[in-house]
C-alpha positions in Angstrom: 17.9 -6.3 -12.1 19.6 -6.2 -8.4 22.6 -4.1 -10.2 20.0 -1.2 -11.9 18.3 -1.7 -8.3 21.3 -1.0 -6.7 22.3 1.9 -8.9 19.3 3.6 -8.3 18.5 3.4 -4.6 19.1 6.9 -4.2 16.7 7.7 -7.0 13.2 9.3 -6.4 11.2 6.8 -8.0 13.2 4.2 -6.6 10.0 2.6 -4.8 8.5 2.6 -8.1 11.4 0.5 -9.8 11.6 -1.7 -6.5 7.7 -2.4 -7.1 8.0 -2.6 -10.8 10.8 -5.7 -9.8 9.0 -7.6 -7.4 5.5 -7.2 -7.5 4.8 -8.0 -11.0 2.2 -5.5 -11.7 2.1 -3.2 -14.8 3.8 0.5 -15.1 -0.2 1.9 -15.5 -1.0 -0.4 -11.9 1.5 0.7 -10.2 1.4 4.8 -11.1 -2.7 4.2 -10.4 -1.6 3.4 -6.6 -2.4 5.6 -3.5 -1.4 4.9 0.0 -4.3 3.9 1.1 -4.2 0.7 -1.4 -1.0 -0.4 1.0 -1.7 -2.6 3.4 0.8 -2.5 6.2 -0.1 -5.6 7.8 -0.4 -8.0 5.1 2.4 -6.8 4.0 0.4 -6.4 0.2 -1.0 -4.1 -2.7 -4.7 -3.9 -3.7 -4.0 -3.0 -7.6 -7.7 -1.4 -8.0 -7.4 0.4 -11.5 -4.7 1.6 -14.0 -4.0 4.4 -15.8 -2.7 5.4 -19.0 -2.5 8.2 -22.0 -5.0 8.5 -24.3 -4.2 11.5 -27.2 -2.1 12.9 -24.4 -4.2 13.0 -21.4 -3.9 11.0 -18.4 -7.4 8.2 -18.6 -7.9 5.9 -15.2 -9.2 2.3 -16.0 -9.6 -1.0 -14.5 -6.6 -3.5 -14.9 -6.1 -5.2 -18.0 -8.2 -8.3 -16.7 -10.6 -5.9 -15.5 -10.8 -7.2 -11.7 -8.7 -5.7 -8.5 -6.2 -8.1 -7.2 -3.6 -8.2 -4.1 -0.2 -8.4 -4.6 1.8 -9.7 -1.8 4.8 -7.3 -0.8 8.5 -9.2 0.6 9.8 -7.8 4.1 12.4 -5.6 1.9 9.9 -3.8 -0.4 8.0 -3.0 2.3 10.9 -1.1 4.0 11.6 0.6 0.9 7.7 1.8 0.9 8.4 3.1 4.0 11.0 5.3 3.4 9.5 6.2 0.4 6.6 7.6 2.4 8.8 9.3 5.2 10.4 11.2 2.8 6.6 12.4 1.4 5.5 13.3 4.3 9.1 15.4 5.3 8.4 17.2 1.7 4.4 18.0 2.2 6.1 19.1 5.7 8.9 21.4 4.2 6.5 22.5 1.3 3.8 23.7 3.5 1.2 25.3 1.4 2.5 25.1 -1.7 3.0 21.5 -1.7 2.8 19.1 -5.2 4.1 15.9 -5.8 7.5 16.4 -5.5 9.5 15.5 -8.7 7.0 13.6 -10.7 4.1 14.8 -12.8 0.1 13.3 -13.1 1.5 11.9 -16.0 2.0 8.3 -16.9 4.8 8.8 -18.9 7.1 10.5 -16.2 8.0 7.6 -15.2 9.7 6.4 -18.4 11.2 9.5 -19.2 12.5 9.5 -15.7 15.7 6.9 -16.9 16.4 8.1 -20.3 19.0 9.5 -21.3 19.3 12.8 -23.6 
């Protein structure tokens, strides 16, 4: 896992593989997440809901044990969540009006298809 992590620090989703690593939630957790389920002074993750595909269109749940739960977050995650939301803010800056999430889609299965090959 440390040599995929260190092969794809320069990736987009990076923060999402670094989560998907160390904070043991599920792919349809962590792509339910929002900033404001961060807390900074924890450090952790309030994992509120999932989502997921259903006949091709994006469906928001609760978590497959059907409770929210906190997810404590290691000093080096947290860094890499902070980067990762640097560089979202700089894009929303550059983007101005025309602003969308930049390189990813509403989509659960962005993610996945982010790593495979053609």
């Amino acid at each position: 896992m440390r040599r995929f992590l260190d092969l794809m620090s320069d990736h987009r989703l990076f923060a999402f593989y670094r989560l998907t690593a160390y904070s043991g939630a599920r792919r349809g957790e962590l792509l339910n997440l929002r900033w404001p389920d961060v807390d900074w002074k924890a450090p952790a993750l309030r994992i509120r809901g999932s989502v997921g595909l259903v006949d091709g269109a994006r469906v928001e749940g609760t978590t497959k044990g059907g409770r929210e739960r906190v997810v404590s977050l290691d000093a080096g995650t947290v860094d890499v969540l902070r980067a990762h939301r640097r560089r979202q803010l700089e894009d929303l800056r550059l983007a101005g009006d025309s602003w969308s999430i930049p390189g990813t889609s509403s989509r659960p299965g962005s993610a996945s298809r982010s790593t495979q090959t053609p």
